[in-house]
C-alpha positions in Angstrom: 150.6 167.6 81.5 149.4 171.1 81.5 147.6 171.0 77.8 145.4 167.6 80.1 145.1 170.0 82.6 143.5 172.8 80.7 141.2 170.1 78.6 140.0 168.5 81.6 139.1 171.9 82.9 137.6 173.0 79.7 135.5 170.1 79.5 134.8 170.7 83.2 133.7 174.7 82.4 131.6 173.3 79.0 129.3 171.1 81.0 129.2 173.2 84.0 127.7 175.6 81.4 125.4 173.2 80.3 123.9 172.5 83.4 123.5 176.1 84.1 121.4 176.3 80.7 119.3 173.1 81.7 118.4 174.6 84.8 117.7 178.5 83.5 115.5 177.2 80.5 113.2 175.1 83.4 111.9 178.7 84.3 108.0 177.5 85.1 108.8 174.5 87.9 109.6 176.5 90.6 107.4 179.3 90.4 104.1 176.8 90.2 105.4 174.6 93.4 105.4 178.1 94.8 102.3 178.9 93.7 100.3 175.4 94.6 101.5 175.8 98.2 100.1 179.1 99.2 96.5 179.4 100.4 96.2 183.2 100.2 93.4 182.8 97.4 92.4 179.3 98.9 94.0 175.8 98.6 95.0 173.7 95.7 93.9 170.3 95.5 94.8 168.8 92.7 96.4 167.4 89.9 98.9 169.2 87.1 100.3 167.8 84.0 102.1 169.7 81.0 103.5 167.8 78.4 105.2 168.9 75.1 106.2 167.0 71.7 105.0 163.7 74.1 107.2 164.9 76.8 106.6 165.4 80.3 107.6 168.8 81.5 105.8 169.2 84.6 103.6 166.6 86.8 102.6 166.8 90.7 99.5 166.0 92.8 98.7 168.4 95.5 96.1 167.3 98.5 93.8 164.8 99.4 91.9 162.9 97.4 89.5 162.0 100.5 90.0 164.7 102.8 88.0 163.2 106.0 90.9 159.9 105.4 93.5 162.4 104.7 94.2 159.8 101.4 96.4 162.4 99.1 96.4 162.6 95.6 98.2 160.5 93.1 99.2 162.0 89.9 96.8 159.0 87.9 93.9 159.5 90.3 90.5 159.8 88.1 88.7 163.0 88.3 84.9 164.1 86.9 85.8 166.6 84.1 82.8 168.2 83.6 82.0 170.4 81.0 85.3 169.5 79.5 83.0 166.7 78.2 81.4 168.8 75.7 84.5 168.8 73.4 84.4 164.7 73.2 81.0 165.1 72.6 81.7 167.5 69.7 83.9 164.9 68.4 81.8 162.3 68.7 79.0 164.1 66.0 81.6 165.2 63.9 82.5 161.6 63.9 79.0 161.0 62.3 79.6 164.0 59.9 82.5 162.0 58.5 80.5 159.1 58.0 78.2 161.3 56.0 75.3 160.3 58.0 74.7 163.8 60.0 75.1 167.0 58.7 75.8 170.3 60.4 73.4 172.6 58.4 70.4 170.4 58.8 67.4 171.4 61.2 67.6 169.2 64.7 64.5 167.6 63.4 65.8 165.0 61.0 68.0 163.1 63.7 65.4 164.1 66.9 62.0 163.1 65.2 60.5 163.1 68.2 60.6 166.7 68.8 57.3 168.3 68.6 58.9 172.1 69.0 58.4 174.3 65.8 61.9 175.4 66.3 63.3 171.7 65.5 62.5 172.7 62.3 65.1 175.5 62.5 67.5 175.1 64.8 70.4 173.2 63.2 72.9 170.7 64.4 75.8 173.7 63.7 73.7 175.7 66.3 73.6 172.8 69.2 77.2 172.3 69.0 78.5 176.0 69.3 75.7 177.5 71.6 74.1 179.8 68.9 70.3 178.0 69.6 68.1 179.8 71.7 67.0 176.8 73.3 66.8 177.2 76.9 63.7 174.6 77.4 62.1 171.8 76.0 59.0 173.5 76.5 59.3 176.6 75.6 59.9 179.4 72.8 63.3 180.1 71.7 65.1 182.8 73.7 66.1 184.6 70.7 66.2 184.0 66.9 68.9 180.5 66.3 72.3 181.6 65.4 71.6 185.1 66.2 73.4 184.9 70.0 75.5 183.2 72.3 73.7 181.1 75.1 75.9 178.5 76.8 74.4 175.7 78.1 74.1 171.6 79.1 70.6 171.1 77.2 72.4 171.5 73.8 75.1 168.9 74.8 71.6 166.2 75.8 70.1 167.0 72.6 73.7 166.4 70.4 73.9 163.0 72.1 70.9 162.0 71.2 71.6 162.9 68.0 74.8 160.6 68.0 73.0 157.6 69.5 69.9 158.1 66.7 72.4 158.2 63.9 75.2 155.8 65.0 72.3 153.3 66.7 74.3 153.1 69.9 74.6 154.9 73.5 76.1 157.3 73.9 78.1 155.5 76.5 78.7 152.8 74.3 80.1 155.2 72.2 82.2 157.1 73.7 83.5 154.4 75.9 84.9 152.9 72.6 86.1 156.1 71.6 88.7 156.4 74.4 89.8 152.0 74.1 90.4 152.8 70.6 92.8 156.3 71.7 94.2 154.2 74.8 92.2 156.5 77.1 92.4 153.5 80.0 91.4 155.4 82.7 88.6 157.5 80.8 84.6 156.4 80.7 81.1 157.3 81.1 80.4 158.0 84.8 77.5 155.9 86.1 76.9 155.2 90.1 77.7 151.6 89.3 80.8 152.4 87.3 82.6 155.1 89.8 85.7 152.9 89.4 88.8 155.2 91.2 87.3 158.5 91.2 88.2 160.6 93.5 86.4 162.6 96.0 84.9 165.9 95.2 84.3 168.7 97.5 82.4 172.1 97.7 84.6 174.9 99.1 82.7 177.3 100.8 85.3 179.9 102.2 88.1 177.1 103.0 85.2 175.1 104.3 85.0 171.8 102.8 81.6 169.3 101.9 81.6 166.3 100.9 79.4 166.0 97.6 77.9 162.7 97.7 75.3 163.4 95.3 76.3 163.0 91.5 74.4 166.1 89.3 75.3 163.3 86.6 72.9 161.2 85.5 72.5 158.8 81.8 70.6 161.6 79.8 73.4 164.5 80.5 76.5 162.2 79.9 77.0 164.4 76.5 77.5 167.7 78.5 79.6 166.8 81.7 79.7 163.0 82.3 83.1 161.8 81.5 85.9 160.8 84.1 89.3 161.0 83.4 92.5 161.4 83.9 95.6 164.0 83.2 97.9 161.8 81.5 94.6 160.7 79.4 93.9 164.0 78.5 97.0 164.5 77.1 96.2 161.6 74.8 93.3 163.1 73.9 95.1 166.4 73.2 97.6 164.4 70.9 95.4 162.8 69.7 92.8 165.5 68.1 95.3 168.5 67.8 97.3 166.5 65.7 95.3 165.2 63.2 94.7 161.8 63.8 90.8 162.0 65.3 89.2 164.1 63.0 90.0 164.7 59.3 90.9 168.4 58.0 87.6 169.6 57.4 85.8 168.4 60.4 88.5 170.0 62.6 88.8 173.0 60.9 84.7 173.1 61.7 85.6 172.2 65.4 88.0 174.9 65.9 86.9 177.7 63.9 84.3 180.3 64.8 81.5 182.7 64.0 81.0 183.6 68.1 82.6 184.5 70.8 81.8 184.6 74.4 84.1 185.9 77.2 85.3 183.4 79.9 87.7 184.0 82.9 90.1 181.3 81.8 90.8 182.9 78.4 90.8 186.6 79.8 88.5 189.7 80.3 87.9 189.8 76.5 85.2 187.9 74.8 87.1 184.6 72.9 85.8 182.8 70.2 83.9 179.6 70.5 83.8 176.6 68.1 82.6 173.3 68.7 83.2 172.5 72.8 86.4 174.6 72.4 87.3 178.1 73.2 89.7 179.6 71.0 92.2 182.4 72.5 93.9 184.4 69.9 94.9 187.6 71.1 97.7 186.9 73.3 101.4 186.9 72.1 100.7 182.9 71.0 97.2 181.6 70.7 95.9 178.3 72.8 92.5 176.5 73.1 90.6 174.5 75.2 87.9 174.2 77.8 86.8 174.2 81.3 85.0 172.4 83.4 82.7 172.8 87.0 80.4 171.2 89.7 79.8 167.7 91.6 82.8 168.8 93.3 85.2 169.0 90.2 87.0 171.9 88.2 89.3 171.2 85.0 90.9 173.0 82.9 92.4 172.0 79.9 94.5 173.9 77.4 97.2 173.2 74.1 98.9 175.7 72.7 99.0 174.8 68.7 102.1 176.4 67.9 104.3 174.9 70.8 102.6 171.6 70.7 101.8 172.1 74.8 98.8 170.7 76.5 98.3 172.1 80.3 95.5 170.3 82.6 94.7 170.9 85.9 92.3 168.6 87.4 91.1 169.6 90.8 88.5 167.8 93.2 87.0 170.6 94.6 84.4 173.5 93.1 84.6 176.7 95.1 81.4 178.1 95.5 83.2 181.6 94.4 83.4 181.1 90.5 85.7 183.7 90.4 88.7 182.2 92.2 86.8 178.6 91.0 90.0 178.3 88.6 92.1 180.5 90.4 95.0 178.1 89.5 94.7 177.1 86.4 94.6 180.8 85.5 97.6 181.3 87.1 99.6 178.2 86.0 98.9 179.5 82.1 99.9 182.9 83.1 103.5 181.3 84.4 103.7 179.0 81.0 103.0 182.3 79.1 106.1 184.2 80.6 108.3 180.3 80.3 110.5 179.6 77.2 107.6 176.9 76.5 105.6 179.3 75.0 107.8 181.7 74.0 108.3 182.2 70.2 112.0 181.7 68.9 
């Protein structure tokens, strides 16, 4: 009777242990409630998703998704990602590059004939997709020599969809909206005034004051540089999906996230980053990441993966502060809490 005594209270100590390791390895959930609640920087609104290996490790919504209804957020409401765009659109021509019908070193001419610009003859496709151009108008000179600086912008995102429609002989939309059946992206597509489907609200935030913004900055001709809506859990898809080899071939990803620039952005840190193809990529802290970021019409995303650890974080939030520097005040911090959490740490 004793010896089933001390078992049962083994067993009893062994899985009491257990649990106590289960809940001291979950060392981020706490600490980003916490932080999603306060309003000493200014309020979240918002949705959070990280995922690892295909597993769910973190999910909430956080406000309204119409504020003047008090309607809150659900965790598969459809946000605007802006400029987070850019990296589909980078796949999308490096699509066409694997089809061997565009090619990165070629001037802008031969796929935008209708340029009458003596740069087209000089700027190349390589240039348009990592911000090295020098374009800043349709009209005018080159701000500096192509591929001698850094100049981010939308107008090279326009011009690279037009050079995907000229060379696939389809929209961009049509495109792109293919793309993401084909992935299983069902709640990601071109936004277009008659196609708003479930998005949510977005909001200006001017000093905890928020506006409605009614008026779309999107329009048909800039779909390539901030046009897609989407979803978290449809962004980690996408994540899965490109990270993991199954978009893009070796070579054309190697292209997308390799670089010969870098630019500094207050996502990725005081220090410049480098920048390939509609992706930043972060390598000096203890484990490197990538990703992109996205503002305006109301919106803000972020949207990171940690190679090594196989982690995507996104933040989707439908509000834009009209202070860019606490504009992604929480996605910032979120990545600074997975960077101190076992998910990132190295074993």
């Amino acid at each position: 009777m004793n010896r089933i005594c001390t078992s049962i209270c083994g067993i009893l100590f062994l899985l009491s242990g257990y649990s106590a390791l289960a809940q001291s390895v979950d060392d981020y959930t706490a600490s980003i409630d916490s932080l999603i609640s306060t309003t000493d920087v200014r309020p979240f609104t918002g949705v959070i998703l990280i995922a690892q290996n295909g597993v769910t490790r973190y999910a909430k919504a956080h406000g309204y998704a119409d504020i003047e209804r008090k309607i809150p957020l659900k965790t598969g409401d459809e946000f605007a990602i802006m400029s987070n765009s850019k990296q589909i659109t980078a796949v999308l021509l490096l699509l066409e590059v694997q089809k061997g019908r565009v090619d990165l070193r070629a001037p802008i001419k031969k796929y935008l004939p209708n340029l009458t610009q003596t740069w087209a003859d000089t700027v190349t496709v390589h240039q348009l997709l990592n911000h090295t151009h020098g374009i800043t108008d349709l009209e005018q000179p080159l701000a500096f020599r192509a591929g001698t600086d850094f100049k981010y912008g939308n107008l090279s995102n326009i011009l690279l969809g037009k050079i995907i429609s000229f060379s696939a002989k389809k929209s961009y939309a049509v495109l792109a909206n293919q793309l993401f059946r084909r992935l299983g992206m069902m709640h990601t597509f071109c936004y277009s005034p008659a196609n708003a489907r479930k998005l949510v609200h977005g909001y200006a935030n001017d000093h905890n004051v928020f506006t409605l913004v009614d008026t779309a900055e999107i329009t048909t001709d800039n779909l390539p540089a901030k046009g897609i809506v989407s979803t978290v859990a449809d962004l980690i898809i996408w994540n899965n999906q490109l990270h993991h080899g199954r978009l893009l071939n070796k070579q054309a990803y190697q292209w997308m996230t390799s670089y010969t620039v870098t630019a500094q952005h207050n996502v990725f840190g005081k220090e410049k980053v480098g920048y390939g193809y509609g992706i930043r990529i972060s390598g000096k802290t203890p484990i490197r990441y990538i990703g992109h970021t996205g503002l305006g019409d109301g919106f803000a995303s972020v949207n990171l993966y940690f190679p090594a650890k196989k982690l995507s974080l996104v933040v989707l939030e439908n509000q834009a502060n009209t202070d860019t520097g606490i504009a992604y005040y929480f996605g910032i911090a979120i990545k600074n809490i997975l960077l101190q959490s076992h998910l990132t740490k190295r074993k």
